[in-house]
Kinemage of the C-alpha trace (Angstrom):
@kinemage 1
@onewidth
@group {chain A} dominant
@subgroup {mainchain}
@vectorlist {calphas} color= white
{ca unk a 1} P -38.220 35.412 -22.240
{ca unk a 2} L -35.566 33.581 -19.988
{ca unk a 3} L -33.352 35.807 -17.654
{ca unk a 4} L -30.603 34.812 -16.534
{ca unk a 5} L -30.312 35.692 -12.320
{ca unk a 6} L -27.316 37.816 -11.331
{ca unk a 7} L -25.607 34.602 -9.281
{ca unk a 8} L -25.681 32.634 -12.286
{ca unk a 9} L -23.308 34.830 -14.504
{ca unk a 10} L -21.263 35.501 -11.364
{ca unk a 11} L -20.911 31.908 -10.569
{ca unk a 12} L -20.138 31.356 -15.027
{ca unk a 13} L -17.402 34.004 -14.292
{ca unk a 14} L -16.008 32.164 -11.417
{ca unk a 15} L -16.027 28.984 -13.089
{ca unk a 16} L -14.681 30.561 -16.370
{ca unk a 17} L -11.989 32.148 -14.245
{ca unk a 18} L -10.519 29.032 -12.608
{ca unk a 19} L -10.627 27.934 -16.330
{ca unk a 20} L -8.365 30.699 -17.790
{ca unk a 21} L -6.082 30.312 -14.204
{ca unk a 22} L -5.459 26.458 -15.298
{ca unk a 23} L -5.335 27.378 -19.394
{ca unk a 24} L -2.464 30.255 -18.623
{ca unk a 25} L -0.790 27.865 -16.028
{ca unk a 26} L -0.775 25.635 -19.428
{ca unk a 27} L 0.884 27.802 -21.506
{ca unk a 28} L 3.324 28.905 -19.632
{ca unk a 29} L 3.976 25.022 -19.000
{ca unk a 30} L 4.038 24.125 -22.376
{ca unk a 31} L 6.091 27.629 -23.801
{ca unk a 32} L 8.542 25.572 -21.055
{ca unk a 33} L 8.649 22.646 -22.745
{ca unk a 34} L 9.172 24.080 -26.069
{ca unk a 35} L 11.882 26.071 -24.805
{ca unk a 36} L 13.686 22.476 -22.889
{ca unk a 37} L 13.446 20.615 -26.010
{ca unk a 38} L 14.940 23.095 -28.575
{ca unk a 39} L 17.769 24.047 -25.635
{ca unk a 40} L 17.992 20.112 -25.557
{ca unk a 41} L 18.119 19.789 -29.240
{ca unk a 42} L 20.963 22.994 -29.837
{ca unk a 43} L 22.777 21.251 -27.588
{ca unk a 44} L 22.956 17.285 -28.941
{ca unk a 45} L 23.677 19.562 -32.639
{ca unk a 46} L 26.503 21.431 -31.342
{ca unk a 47} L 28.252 18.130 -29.835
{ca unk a 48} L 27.763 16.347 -33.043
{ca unk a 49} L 28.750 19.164 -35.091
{ca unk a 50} L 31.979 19.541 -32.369
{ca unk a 51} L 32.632 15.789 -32.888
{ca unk a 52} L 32.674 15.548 -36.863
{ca unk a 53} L 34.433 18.996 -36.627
{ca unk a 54} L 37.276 17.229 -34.311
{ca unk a 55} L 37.234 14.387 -35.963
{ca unk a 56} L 37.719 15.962 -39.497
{ca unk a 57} L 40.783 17.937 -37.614
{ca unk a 58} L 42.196 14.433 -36.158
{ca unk a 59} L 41.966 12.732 -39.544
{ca unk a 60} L 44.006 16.453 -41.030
{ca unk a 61} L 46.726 15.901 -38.162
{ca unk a 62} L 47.260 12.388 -38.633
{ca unk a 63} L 47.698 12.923 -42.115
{ca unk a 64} L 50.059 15.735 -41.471
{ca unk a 65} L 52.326 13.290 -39.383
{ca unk a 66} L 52.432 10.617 -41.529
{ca unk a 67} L 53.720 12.938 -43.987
{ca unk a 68} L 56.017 14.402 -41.502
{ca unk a 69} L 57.191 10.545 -40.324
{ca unk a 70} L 57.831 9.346 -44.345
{ca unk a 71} L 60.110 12.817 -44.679
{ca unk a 72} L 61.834 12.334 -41.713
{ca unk a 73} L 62.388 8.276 -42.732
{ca unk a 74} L 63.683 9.240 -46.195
{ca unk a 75} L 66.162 11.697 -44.499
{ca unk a 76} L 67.077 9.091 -41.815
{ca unk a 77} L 68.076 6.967 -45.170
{ca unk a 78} L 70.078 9.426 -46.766
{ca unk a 79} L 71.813 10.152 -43.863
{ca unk a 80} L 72.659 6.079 -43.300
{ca unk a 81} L 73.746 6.377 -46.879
{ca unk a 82} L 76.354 9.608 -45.739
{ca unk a 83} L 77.254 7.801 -43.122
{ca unk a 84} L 78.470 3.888 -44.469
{ca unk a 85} L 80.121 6.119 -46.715
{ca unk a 86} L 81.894 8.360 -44.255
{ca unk a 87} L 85.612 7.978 -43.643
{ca unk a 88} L 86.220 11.102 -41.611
{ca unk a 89} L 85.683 11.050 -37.266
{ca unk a 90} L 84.270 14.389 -37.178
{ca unk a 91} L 82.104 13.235 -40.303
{ca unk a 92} L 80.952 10.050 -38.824
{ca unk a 93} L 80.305 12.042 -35.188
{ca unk a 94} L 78.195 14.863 -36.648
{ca unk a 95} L 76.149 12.385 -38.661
{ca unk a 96} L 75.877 9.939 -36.052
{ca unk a 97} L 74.222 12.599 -34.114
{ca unk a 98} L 72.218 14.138 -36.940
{ca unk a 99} L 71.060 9.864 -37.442
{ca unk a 100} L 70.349 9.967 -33.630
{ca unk a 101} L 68.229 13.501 -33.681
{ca unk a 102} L 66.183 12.665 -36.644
{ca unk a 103} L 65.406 8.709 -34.957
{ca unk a 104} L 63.845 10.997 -31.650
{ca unk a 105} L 61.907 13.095 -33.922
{ca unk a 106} L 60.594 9.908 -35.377
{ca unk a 107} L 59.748 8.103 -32.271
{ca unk a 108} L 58.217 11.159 -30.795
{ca unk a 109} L 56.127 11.967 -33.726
{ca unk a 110} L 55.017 8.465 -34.649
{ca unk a 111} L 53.415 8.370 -30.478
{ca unk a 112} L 52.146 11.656 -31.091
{ca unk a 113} L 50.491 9.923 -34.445
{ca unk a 114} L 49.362 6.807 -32.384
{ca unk a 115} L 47.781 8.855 -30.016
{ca unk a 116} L 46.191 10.853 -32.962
{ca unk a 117} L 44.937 7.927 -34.717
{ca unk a 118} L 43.060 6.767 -31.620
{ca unk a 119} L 41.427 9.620 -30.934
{ca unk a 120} L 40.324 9.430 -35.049
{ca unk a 121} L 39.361 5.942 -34.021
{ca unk a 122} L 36.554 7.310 -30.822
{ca unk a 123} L 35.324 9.617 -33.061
{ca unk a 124} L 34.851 7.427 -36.142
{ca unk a 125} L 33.227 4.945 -33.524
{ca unk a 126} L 30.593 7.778 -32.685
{ca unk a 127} L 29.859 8.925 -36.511
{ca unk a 128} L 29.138 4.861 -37.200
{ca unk a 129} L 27.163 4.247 -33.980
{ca unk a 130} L 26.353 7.023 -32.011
{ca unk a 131} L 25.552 9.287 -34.440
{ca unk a 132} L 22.642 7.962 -36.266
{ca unk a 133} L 21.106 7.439 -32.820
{ca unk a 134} L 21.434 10.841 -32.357
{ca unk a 135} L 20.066 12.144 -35.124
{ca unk a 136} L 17.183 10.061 -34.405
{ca unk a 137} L 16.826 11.468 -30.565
{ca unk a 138} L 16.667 15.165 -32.621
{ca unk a 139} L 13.930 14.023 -34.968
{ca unk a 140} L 12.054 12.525 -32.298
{ca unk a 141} L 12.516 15.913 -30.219
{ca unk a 142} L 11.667 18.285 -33.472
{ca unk a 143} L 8.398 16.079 -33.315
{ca unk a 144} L 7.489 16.557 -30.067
{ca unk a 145} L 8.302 20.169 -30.727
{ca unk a 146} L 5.537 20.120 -33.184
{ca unk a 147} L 3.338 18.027 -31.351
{ca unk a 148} L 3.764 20.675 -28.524
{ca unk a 149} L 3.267 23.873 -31.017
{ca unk a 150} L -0.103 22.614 -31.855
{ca unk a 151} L -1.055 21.595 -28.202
{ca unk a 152} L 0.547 25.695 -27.583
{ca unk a 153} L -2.459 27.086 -30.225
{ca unk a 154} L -5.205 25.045 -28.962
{ca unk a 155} L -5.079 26.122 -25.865
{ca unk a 156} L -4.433 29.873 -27.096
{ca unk a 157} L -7.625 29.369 -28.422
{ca unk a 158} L -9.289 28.409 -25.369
{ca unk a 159} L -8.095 31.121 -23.922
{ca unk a 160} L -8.979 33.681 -26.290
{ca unk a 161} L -12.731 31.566 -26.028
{ca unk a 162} L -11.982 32.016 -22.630
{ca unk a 163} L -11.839 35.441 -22.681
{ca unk a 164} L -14.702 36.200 -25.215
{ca unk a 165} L -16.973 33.993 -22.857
{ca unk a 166} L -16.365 36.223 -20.217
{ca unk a 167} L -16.402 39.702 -21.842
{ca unk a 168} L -20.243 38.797 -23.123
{ca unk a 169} L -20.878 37.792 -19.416
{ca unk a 170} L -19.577 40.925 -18.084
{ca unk a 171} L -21.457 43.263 -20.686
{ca unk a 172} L -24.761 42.243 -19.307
{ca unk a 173} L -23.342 42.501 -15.343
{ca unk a 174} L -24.157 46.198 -13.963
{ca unk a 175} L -20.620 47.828 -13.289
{ca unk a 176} L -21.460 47.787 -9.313
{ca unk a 177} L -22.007 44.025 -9.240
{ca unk a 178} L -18.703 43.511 -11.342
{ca unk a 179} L -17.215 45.978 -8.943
{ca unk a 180} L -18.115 44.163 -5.705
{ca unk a 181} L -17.516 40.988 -7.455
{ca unk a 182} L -13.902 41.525 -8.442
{ca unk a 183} L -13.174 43.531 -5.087
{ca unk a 184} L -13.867 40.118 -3.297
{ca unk a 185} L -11.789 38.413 -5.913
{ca unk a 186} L -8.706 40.250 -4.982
{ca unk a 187} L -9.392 39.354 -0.982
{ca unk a 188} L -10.579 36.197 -1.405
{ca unk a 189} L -10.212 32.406 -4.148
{ca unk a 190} L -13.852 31.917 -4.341
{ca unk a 191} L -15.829 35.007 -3.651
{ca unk a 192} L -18.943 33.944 -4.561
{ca unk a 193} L -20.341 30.584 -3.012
{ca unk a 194} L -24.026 28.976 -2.759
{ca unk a 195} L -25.874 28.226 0.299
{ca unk a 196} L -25.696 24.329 1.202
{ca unk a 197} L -28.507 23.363 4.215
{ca unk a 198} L -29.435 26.759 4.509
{ca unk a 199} L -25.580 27.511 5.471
{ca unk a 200} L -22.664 29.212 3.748
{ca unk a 201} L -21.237 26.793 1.570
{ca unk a 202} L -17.443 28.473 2.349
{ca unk a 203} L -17.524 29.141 6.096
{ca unk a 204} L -20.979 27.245 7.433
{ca unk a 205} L -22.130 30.553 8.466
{ca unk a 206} L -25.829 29.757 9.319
{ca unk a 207} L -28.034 32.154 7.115
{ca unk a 208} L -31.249 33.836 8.715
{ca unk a 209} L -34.428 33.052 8.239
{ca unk a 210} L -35.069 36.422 6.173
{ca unk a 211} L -32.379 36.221 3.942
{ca unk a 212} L -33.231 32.743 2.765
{ca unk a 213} L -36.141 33.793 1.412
{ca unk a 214} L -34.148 36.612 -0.525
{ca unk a 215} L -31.816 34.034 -1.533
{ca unk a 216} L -34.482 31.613 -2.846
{ca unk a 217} L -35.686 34.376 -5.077
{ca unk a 218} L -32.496 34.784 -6.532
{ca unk a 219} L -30.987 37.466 -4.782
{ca unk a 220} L -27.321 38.030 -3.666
{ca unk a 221} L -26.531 38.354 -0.400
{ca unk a 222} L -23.095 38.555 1.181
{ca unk a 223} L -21.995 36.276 4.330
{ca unk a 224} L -22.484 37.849 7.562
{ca unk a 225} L -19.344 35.773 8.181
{ca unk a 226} L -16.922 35.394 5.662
{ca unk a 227} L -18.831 38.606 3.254
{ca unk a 228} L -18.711 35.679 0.221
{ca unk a 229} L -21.390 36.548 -2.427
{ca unk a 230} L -24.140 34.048 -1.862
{ca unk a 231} L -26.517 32.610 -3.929
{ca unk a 232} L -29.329 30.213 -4.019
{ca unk a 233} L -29.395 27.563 -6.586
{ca unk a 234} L -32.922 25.732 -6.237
{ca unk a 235} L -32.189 22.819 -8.536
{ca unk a 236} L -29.551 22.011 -5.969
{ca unk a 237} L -31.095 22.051 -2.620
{ca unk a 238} L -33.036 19.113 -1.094
């Protein structure tokens, strides 16, 4: 029956563990990007929902004035009916003034209606052209949102594979060699590294005679150097 040597699963479990650094690094990456394009897609909703909201209020208010403007003309014509038929001074004085007050009101209301009806006139512009380019930009960004959701559970699944892969590793691992092993982890990126031309892989700490032969019988040594876990892998030496 095969065994597999101690350096073996401890080199699998440094692999597998640069694996789930780069798969986490992922997710929080792509949890980002979910989070920028539905921020980015609230946002382009709200301004088109502020726009057709203002531009349903313009239309109201210009509507309002126009109303206002044909009152105030039909009382400016009554009152140039009072006052060609006005004989009195004091008559003809108060209506001329009345005439004069209600001519302001018109003038002032019909720029305030101008100014109204242009603003109507930017927004209509951006419900007929802007808007269904818009609307496009948010499908397109919903898409990606799913594209993104699915690329979010795949890699939760290699993760969780991730994870399994290494729990069945570490059942088989005595607790003192998992021990040692994750001590170095903490104090060092790579704590377990393979002897290249009978050196230390990490620090080219040159290994003696004595331990080589340990090594080559698939023992694990630390680095009288750098105290790296060392291993020999045969199929990989000259």
């Amino acid at each position: 029956m095969h065994i597999t040597p101690l350096w073996q699963k401890l080199k699998q479990i440094g692999i597998l563990d640069k694996q789930f650094i780069t798969l986490t690094s992922s997710l929080d990456q792509i949890s980002q990007q979910i989070k920028n394009q539905q921020q980015l897609i609230s946002e382009r909703k709200n301004h088109i929902e502020r726009i057709i909201a203002e531009h349903k209020k313009a239309v109201h208010d210009v509507n309002l004035k126009e109303a206002e403007i044909a009152s105030l003309e039909e009382k400016i014509t009554k009152k140039k009916e009072r006052l060609a038929q006005a004989q009195n001074p004091k008559e003809l004085s108060a209506l001329t003034q009345e005439l004069e007050t209600l001519r302001k009101a018109q003038y002032q209301l019909e720029d305030a209606c101008l100014t109204q009806m242009a603003e109507c006139e930017s927004y209509q512009r951006f419900i007929q052209h802007d808007l269904p380019l818009a609307l496009k930009q948010c499908d397109e960004e919903e898409a990606t949102i799913i594209a993104l959701g699915q690329e979010l559970e795949t890699t939760k699944s290699a993760v969780n594979l991730n994870r399994n892969e290494q729990e069945t590793i570490v059942r088989s691992i005595t607790p003192e060699w998992l021990a040692k092993y994750q001590t170095m982890k903490t104090i060092i990126p790579d704590p377990i590294a393979p002897i290249m031309q009978n050196t230390c892989s990490a620090c080219f700490y040159e290994v003696l005679a004595q331990d080589l032969v340990r090594l080559k019988l698939n023992a694990i040594l630390p680095c009288k150097s750098c105290f790296r876990l060392l291993y020999c892998d045969t199929e990989q030496q000259p």
